[in-house]
TIKOL-150772 format. One record per residue: x, y, z of N, C-alpha, C in turn. Coordinates in steps of 0.05 Angstrom, whole numbers. Atoms other than C-alpha are relative to their C-alpha. Example, Ala and Ser with C-alpha at 12.3 -4.5 7.8 and 13.67 -1.06 7.14 Angstrom:
2
- n_px;n_py;n_pz;ca_px;ca_py;ca_pz;c_px;c_py;c_pz
- 18;-24;0;246;-90;156;18;24;0
- -16;-24;-1;273;-21;143;-15;22;14
***
This chain:
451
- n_px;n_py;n_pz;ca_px;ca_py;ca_pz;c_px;c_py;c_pz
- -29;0;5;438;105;363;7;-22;-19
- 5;11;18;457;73;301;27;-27;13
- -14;14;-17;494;7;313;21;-9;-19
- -18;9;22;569;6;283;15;-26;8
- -27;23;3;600;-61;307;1;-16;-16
- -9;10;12;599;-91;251;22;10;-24
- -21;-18;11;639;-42;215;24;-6;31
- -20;-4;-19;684;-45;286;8;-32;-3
- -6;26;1;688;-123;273;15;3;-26
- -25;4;30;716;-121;204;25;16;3
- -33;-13;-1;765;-68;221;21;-11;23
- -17;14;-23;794;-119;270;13;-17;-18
- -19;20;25;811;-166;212;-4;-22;-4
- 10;21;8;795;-232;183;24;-26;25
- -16;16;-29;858;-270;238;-16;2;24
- -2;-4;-28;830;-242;289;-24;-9;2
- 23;12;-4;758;-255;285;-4;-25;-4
- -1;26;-2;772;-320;261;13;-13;23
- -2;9;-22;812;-338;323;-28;8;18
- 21;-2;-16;756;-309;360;-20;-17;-4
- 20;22;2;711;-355;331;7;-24;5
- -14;28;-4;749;-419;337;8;3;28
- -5;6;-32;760;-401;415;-30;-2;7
- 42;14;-7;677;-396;421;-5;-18;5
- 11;29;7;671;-458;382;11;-12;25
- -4;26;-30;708;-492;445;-14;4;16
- 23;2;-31;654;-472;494;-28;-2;-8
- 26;-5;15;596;-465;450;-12;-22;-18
- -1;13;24;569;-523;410;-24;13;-26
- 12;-23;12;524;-473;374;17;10;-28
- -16;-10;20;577;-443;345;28;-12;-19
- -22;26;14;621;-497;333;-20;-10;-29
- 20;13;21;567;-530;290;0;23;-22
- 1;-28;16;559;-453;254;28;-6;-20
- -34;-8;11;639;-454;242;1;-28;-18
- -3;28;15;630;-530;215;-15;9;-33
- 19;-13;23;566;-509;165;16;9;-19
- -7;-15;15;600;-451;136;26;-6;-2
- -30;7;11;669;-480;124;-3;-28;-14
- -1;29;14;645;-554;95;-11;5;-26
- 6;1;34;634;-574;25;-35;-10;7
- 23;16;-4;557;-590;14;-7;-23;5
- -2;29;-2;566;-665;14;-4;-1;24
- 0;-2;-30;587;-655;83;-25;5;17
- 29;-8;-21;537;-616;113;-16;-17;-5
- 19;20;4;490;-663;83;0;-27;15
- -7;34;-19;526;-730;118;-9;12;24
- 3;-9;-17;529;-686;178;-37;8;10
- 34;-5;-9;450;-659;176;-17;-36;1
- -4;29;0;437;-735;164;6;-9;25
- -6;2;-30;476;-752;224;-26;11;26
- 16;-13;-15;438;-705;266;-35;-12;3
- 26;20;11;370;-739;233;11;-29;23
- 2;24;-16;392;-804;264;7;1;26
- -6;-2;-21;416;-776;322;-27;-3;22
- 24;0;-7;344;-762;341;-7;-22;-1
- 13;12;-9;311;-817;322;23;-28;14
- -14;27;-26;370;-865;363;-3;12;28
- -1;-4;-37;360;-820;426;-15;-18;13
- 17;10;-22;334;-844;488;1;19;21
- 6;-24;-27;329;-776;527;-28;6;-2
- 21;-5;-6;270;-748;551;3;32;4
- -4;-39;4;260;-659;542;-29;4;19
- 31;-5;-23;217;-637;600;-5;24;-15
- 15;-24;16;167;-577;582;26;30;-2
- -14;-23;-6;217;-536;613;23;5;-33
- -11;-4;24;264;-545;552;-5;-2;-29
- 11;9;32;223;-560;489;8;25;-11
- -12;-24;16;233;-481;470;38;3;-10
- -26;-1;12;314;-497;471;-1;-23;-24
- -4;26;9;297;-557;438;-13;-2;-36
- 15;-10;26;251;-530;380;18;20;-12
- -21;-26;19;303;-474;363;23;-22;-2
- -22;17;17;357;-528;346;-7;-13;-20
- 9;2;20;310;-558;301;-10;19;-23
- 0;-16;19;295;-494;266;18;-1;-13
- -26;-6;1;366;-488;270;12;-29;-29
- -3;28;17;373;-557;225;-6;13;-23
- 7;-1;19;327;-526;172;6;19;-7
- -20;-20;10;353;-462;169;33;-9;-12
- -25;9;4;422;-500;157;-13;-2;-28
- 6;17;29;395;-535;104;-11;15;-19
- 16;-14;22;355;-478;67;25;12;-15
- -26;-8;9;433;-444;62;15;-13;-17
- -22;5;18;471;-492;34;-6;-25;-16
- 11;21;19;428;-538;-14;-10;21;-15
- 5;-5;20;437;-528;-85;-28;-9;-18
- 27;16;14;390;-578;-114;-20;5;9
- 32;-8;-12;317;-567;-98;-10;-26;3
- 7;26;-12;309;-640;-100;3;-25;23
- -8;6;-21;357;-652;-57;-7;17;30
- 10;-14;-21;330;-607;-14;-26;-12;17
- 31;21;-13;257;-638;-7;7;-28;9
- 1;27;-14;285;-713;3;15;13;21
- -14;3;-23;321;-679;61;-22;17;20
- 20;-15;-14;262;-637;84;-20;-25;13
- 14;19;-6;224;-701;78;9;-17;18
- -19;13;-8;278;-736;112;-21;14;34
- 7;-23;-21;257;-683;171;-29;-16;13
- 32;10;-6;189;-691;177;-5;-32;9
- 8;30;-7;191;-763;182;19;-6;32
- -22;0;-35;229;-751;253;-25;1;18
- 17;-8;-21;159;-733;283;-12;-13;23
- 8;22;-23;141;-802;313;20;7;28
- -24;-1;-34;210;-798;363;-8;27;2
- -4;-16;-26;211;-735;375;-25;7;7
- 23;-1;-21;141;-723;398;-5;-25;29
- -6;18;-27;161;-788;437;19;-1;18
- -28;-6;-17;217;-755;464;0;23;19
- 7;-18;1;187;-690;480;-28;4;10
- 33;-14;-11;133;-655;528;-7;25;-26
- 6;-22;26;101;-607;469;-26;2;10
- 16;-11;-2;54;-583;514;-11;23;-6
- 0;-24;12;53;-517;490;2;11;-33
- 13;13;39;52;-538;412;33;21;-4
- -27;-15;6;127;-501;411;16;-22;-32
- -16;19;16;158;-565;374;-13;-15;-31
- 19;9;13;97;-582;337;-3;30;-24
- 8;-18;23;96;-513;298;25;4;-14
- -18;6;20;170;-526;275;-13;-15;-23
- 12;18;15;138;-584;239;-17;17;-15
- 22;-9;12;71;-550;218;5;25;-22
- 6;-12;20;98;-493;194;31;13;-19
- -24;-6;13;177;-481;181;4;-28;-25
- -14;24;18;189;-552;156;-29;-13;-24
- 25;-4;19;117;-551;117;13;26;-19
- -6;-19;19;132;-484;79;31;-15;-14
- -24;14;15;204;-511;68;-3;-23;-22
- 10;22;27;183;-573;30;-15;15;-32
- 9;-11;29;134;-530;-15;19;17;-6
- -18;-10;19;189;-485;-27;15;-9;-25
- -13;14;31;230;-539;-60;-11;-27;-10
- 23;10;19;172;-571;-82;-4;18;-26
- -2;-21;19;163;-515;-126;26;10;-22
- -25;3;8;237;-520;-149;5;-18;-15
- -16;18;8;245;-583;-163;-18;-7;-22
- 25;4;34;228;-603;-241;-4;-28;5
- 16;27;4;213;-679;-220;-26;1;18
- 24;-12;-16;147;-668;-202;-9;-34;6
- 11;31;-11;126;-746;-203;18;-2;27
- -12;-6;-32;183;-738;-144;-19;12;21
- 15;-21;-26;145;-688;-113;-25;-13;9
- 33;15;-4;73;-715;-120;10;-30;17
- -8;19;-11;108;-787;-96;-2;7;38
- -6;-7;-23;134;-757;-29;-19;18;13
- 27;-19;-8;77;-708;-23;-22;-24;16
- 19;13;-9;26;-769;-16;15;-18;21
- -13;10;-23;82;-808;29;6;14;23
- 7;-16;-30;75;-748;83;-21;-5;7
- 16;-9;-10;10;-739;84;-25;-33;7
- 11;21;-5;-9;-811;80;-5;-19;27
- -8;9;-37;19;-826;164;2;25;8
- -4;-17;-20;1;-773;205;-10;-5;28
- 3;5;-22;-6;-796;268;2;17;19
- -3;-18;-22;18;-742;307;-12;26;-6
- 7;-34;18;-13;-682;263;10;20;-8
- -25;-18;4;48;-656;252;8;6;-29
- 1;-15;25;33;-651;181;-20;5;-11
- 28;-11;16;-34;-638;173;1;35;-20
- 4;-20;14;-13;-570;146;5;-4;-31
- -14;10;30;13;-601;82;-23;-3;-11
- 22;0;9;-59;-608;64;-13;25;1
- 10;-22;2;-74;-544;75;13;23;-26
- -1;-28;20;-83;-488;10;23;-28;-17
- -20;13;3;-41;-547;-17;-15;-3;-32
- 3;-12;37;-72;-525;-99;16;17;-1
- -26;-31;5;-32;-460;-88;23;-9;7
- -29;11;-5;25;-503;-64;21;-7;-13
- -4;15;22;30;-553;-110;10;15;-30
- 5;-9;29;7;-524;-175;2;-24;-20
- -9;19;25;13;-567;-235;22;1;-15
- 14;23;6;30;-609;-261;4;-22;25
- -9;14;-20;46;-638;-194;-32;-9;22
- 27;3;-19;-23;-628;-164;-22;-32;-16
- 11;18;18;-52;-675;-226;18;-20;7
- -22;20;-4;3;-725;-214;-8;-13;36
- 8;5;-29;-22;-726;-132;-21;-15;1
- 20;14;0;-94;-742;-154;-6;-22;-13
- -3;25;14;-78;-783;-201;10;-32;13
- -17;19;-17;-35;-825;-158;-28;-9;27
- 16;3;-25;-87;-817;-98;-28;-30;-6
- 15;10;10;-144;-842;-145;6;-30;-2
- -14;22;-2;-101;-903;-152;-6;-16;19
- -7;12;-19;-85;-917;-86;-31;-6;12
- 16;-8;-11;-154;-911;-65;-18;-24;-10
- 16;28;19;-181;-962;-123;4;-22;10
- -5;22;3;-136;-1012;-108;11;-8;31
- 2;9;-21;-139;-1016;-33;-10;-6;17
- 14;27;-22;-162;-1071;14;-10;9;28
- 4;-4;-29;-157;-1039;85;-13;25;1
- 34;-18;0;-222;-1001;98;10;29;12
- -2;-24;-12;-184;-946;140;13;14;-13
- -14;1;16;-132;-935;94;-15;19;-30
- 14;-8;24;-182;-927;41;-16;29;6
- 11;-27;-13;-219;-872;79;16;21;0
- -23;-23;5;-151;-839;85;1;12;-24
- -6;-1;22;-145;-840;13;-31;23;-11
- 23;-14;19;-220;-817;-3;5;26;17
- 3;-18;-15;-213;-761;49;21;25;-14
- -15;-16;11;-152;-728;16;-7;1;-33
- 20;-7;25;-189;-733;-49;-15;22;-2
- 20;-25;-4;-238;-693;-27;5;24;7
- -17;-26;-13;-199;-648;12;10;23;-37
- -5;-13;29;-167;-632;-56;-18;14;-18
- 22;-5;20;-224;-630;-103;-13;23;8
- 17;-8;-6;-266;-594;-61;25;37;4
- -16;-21;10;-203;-531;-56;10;6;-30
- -6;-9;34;-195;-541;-126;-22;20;-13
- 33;-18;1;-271;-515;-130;-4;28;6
- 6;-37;-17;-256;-462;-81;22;22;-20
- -32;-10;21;-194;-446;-126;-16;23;-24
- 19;-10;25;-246;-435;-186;-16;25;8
- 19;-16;-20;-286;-396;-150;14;23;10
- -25;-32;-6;-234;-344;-125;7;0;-23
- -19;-11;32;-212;-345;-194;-22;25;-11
- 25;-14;12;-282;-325;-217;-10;32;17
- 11;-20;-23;-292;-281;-155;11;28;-10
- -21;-22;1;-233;-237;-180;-5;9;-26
- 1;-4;16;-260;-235;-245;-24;22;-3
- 33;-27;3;-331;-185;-222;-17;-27;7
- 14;20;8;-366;-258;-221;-10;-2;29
- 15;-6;-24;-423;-259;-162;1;-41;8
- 1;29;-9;-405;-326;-131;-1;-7;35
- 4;12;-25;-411;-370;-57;27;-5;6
- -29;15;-16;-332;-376;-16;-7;3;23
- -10;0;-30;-317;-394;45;8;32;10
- 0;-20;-12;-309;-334;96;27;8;-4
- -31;-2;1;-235;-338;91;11;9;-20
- -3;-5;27;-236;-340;11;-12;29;-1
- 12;-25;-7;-283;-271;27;18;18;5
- -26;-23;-2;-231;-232;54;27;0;-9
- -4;3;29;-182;-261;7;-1;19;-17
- 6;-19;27;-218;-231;-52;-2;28;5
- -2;-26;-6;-228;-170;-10;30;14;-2
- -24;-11;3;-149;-163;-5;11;3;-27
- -6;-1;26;-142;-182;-73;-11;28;-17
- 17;-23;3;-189;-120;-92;14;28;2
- -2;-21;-16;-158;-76;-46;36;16;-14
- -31;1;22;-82;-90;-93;-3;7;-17
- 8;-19;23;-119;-65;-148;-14;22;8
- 12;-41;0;-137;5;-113;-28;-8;-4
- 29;2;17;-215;-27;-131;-11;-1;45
- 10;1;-22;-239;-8;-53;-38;-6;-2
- 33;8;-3;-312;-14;-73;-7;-31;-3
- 0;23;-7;-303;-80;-94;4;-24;23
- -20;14;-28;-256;-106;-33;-34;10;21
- 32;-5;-18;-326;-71;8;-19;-13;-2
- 32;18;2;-377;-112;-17;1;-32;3
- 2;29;-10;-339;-176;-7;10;-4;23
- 2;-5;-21;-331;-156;62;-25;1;14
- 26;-9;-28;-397;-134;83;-11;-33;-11
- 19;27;1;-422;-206;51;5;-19;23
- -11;19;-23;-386;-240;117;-27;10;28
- 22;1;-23;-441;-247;167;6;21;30
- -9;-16;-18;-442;-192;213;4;-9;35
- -8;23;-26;-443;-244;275;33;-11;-1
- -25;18;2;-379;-263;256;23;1;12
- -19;-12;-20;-326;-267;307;31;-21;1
- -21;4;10;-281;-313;283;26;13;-19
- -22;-17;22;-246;-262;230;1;20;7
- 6;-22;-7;-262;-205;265;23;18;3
- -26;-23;6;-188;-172;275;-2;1;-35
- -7;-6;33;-170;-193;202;-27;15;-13
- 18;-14;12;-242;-162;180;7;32;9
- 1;-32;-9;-232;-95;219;27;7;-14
- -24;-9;15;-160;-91;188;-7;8;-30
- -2;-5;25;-176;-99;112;-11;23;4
- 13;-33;11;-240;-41;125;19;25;13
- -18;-24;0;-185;2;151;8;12;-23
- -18;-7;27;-147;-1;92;-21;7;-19
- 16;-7;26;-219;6;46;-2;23;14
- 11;-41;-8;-234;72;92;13;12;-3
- -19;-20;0;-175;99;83;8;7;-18
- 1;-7;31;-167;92;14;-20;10;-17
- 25;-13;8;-236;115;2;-1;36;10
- 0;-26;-16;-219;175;50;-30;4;14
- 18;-3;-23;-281;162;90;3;-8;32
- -10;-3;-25;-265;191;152;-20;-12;33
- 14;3;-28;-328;179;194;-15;-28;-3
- -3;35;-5;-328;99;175;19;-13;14
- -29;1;-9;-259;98;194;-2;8;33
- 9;-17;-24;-279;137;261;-18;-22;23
- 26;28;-17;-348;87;280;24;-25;0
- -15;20;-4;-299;25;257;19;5;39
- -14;6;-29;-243;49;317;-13;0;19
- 23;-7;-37;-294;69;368;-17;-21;-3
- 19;27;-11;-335;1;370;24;-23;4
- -24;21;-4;-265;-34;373;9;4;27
- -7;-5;-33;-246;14;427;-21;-2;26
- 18;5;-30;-309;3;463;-3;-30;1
- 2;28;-12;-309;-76;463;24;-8;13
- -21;-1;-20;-240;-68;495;13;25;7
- -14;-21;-3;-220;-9;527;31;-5;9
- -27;-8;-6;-140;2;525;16;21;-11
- -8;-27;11;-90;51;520;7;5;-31
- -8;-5;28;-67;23;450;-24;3;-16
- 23;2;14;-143;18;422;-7;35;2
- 7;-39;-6;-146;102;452;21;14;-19
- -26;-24;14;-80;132;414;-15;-13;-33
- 22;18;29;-120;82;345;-23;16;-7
- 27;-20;3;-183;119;358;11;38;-8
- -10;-35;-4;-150;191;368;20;5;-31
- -20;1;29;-108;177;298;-26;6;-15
- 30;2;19;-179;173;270;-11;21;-6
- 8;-20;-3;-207;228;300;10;24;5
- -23;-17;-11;-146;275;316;-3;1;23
- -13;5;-23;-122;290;379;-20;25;23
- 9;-27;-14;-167;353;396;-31;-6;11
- 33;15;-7;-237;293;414;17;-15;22
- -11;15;-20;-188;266;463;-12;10;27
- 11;-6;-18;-216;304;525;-22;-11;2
- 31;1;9;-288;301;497;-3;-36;11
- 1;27;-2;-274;215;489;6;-12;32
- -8;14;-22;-245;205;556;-32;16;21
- 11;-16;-8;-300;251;588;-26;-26;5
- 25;30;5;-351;194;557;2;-26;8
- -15;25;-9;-312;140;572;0;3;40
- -2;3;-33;-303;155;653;-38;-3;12
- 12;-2;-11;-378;169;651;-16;-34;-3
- 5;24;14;-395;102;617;11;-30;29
- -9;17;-22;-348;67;665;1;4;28
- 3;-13;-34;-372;95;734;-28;-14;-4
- 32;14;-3;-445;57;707;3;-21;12
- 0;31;-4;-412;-13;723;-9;7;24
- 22;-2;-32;-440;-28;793;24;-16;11
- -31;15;-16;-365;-74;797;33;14;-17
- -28;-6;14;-295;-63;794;1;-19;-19
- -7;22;25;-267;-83;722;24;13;4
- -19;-1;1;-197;-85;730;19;11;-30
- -11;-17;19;-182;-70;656;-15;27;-6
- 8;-21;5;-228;-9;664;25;15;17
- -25;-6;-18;-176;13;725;22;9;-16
- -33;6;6;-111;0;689;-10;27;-32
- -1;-24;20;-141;43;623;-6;25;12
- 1;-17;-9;-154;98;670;22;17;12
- -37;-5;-11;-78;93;694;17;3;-25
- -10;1;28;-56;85;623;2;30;-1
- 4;-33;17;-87;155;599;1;19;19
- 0;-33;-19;-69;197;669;-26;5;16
- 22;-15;-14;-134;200;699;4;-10;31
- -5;15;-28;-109;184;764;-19;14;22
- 11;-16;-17;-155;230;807;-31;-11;2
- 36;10;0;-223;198;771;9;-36;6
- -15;31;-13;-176;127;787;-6;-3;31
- -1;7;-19;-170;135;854;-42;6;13
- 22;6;-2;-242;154;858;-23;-25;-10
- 12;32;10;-270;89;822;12;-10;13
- -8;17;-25;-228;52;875;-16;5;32
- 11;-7;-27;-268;85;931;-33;-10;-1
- 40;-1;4;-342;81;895;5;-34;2
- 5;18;10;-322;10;874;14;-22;20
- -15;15;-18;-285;-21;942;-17;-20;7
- 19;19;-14;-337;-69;965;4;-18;-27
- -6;16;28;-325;-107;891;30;-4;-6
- -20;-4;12;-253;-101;893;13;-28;1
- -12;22;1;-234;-173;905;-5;-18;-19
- 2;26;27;-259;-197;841;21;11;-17
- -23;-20;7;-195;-153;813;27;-27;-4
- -20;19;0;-139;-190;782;25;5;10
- -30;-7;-13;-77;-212;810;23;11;-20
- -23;-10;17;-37;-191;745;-4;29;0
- 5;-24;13;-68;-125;729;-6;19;21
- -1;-24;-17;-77;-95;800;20;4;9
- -19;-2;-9;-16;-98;829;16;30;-9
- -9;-25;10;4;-49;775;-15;25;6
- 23;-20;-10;-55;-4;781;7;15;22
- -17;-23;-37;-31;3;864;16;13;-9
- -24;-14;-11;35;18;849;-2;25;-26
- 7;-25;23;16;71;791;-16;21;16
- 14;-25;-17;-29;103;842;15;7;27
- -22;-12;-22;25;109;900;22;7;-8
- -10;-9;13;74;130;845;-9;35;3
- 7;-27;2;25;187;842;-15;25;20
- 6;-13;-23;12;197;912;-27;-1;14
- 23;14;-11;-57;162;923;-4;-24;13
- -15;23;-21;-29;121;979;-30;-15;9
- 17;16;-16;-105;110;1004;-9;-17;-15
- 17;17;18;-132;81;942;19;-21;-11
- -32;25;10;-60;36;929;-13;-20;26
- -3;19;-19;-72;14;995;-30;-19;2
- 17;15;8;-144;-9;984;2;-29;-24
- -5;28;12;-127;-49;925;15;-19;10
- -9;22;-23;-69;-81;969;-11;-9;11
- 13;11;-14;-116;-95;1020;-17;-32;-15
- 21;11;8;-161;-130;976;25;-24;-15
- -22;18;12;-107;-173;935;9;-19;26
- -9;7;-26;-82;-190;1008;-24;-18;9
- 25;21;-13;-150;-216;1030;-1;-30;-15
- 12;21;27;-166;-250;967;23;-30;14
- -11;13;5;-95;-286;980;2;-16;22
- 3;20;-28;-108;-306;1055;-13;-14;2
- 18;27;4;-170;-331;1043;1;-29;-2
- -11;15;8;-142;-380;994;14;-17;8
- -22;22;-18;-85;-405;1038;19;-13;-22
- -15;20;22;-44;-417;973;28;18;11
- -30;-6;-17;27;-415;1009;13;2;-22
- -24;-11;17;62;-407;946;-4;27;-6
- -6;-27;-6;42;-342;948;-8;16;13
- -1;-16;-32;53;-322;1012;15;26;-14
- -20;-19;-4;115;-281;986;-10;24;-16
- 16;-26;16;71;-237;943;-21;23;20
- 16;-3;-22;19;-229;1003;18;30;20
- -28;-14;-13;90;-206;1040;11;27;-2
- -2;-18;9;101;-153;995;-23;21;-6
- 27;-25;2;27;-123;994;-1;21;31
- 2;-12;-20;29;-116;1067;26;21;15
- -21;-25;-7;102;-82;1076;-11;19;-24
- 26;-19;15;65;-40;1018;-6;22;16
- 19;-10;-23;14;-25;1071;14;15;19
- -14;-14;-27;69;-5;1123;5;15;-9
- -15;-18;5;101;35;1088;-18;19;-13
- 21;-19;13;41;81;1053;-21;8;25
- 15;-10;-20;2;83;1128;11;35;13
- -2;-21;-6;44;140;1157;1;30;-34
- 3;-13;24;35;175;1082;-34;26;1
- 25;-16;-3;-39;183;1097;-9;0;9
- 1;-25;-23;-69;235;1127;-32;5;8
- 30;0;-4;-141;225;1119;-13;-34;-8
- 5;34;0;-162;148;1124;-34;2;-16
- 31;-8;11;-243;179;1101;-18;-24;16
- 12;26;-10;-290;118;1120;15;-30;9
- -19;27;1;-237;68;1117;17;-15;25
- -23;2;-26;-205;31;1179;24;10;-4
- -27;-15;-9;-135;57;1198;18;-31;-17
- -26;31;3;-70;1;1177;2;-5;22
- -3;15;-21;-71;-11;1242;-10;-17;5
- 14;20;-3;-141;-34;1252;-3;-15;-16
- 0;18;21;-138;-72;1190;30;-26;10
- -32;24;-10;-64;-109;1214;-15;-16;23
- 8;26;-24;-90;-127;1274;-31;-21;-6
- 18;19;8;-157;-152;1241;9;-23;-11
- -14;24;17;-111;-197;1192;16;-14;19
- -14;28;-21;-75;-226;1248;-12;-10;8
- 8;13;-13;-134;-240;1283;-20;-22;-10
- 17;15;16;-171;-276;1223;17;-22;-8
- -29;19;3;-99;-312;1204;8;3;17
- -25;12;-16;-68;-325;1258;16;-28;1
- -1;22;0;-59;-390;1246;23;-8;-35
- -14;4;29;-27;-382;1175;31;9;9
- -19;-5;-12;41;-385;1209;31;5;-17
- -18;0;22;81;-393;1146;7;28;-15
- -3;-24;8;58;-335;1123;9;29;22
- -8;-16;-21;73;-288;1191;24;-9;2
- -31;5;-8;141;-321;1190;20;13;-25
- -14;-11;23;156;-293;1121;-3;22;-3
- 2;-34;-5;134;-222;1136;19;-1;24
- -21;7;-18;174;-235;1200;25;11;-12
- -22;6;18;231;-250;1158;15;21;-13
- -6;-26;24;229;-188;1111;-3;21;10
- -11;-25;-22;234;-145;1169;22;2;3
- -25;3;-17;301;-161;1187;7;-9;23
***
């Protein structure tokens, strides 16, 4: 359904939405700050983003983990300001740079356990700089402030600024960096300092090399890159329609190689498919779909092969996964994925004596997909087993999950009609009382959720 309210907003009228906005701004400082932005002269915003800069580093609060994600989107929110309404490009970088040099406080202000606040830094307010790095015609500016980031990084919050930082730069700004570096490096005393200096030398020199080298690569020229520069030149290849080329600097990546391994299986999509070889294209999905079987790696394969090897594939696939000798929980859940709920509830019966090595995220669903479909005995097996696992344990925070396996249980016993080898819900209840009895916390919270 196509979405008209912004046509229904304008036909309300420029009064009206403007009061609407100016009653927000009083509850919102979000949008107050928005309504400030876009109504001040640049000067302003600038004193104001400024402000905000020192606001940080004068705080003295402390951002538990719990809020670093509100706390990282107001700092986007800064640089997005600033990408809008700065003309100059030079003024843009001393205020980008301005930024970046916040990283000491606020990583000392800030749990960034989760690297949330740390990839503002690394990679919005990194790209931003080389943007109007690239803008700005004082390049001795640029190269200046370039080597005054990268020169204190203490927190690593700009190590990306060294990264691909030939294609960043460019010249004459890149010559102006090493030039300067070379300098600093001659004529300094403190031994660590100096290391810093020779290290980003090298760093440089040695991508300047790789630079040449992808230049040459792209030229037909049989040369040595990095694995990374490898598929690279393969993409580059692949922009000029030249798929045989983009192929051969693919297969040179070590077939052990499992670091690149999505981005490698992606580009030879794109060479198989532009080659129109269907049954490279075919082996590629099916060794993808067999080192992880899921439902999205099955509809991937069946694009490959059309839709009429889908019986045939699943046929192979159930017999493949009836060899394990244990439950694999993501074999389960792809068997609930693609409908096979009949050869499901039978791998829950062959495979019950293994079922407690079964995860707590991915069975839960599994049960309730198979008592969805009316295989109350094999739901209730996996409950069982989830249930055990969690008594065992004795981890009282999740009792209340435990709670919900066993009203589960109650409620799917009078369902079924043939128990096969399996104790009754009865004798299984009263076995779990008589093994827990003692877990009183947990009998008080089933208790509880009886009424």
């Amino acid at each position: 359904m196509p979405d008209n309210r912004k046509q229904l907003l304008m036909d309300l009228g420029a009064e009206t939405l403007a009061d609407t906005l100016l009653e927000l701004a009083g509850h919102n400082e979000q949008v107050n700050d928005k309504i400030n932005s876009l109504t001040s002269a640049e000067k302003v915003n600038i004193k104001r983003y400024r402000q905000k800069l020192a606001g940080l580093r004068n705080s003295t609060r402390y951002i538990g983990l719990e809020m670093t994600d509100f706390f990282a989107d107001q700092l986007e929110r800064m640089l997005a300001d600033l990408e809008a309404w700065v003309t100059d490009p030079c003024t843009g970088l001393d205020l980008v740079v301005e930024f970046i040099e916040t990283d000491a406080v606020v990583f000392e202000m800030c749990d960034d356990s989760d690297g949330t606040v740390g990839g503002v830094y690394l990679s919005t307010a990194r790209n931003l700089f080389f943007h109007y790095a690239s803008l700005c015609q004082d390049k001795e500016r640029v190269a200046t402030l370039f080597i005054r980031l990268v020169s204190k990084d203490d927190y690593g919050a700009r190590s990306s600024l060294m990264k691909d930082v030939v294609e960043e730069l460019g010249e004459p700004a890149l010559s102006l960096v090493l030039k300067k570096l070379q300098a600093l490096e001659a004529n300094e005393k403190d031994a660590k300092n100096k290391r810093s200096y020779t290290w980003m030398l090298e760093s440089i020199t040695s991508q300047q090399r790789e630079a040449d080298l992808f230049a040459a690569a792209l030229q037909g020229r049989q040369v040595e890159l990095s694995k990374p520069k490898m598929l690279a030149a393969a993409r580059a290849f692949l922009e000029k329609q030249d798929a045989e080329s983009a192929l051969a600097w693919v297969q040179r990546i070590p077939a052990n190689d499992v670091s690149h391994g999505y981005e490698i299986e992606q580009v030879l999509k794109e060479i198989y498919t532009m080659q129109g070889d269907r049954e490279s294209l075919v082996n590629l999905q099916y060794k993808k779909f067999k080192s992880y079987r899921t439902f999205e790696g099955f509809q991937e394969l069946l694009l490959a092969t059309g839709r009429g090897k889908r019986e045939e594939i699943l046929a192979n696939e159930w017999a493949i996964i009836c060899q394990n000798p244990s439950f694999n929980d993501h074999d389960a859940q792809f068997l609930s994925d693609v409908g096979m709920m009949d050869e499901l509830e039978a791998y829950v019966f062959a495979k019950v004596d293994t079922l407690n090595e079964g995860s707590y995220y991915i069975v839960p669903e599994i049960a309730a997909s198979l008592a969805k479909h009316g295989h109350y005995l094999a739901a209730s097996l996996l409950y069982r087993s989830l249930l055990d696992c969690m008594m065992e344990r004795a981890y009282a925070k999740s009792y209340h999950h435990g709670v919900d396996y066993l009203n589960a249980l109650d409620a799917f016993a009078p369902l079924i009609k043939d128990w096969k080898s399996f104790p009754t819900h009865n004798s299984y209840k009263v076995n779990l009382l008589l093994e827990n009895k003692r877990k009183t916390a947990f009998w008080n919270q089933y208790r509880r959720s009886k009424g």
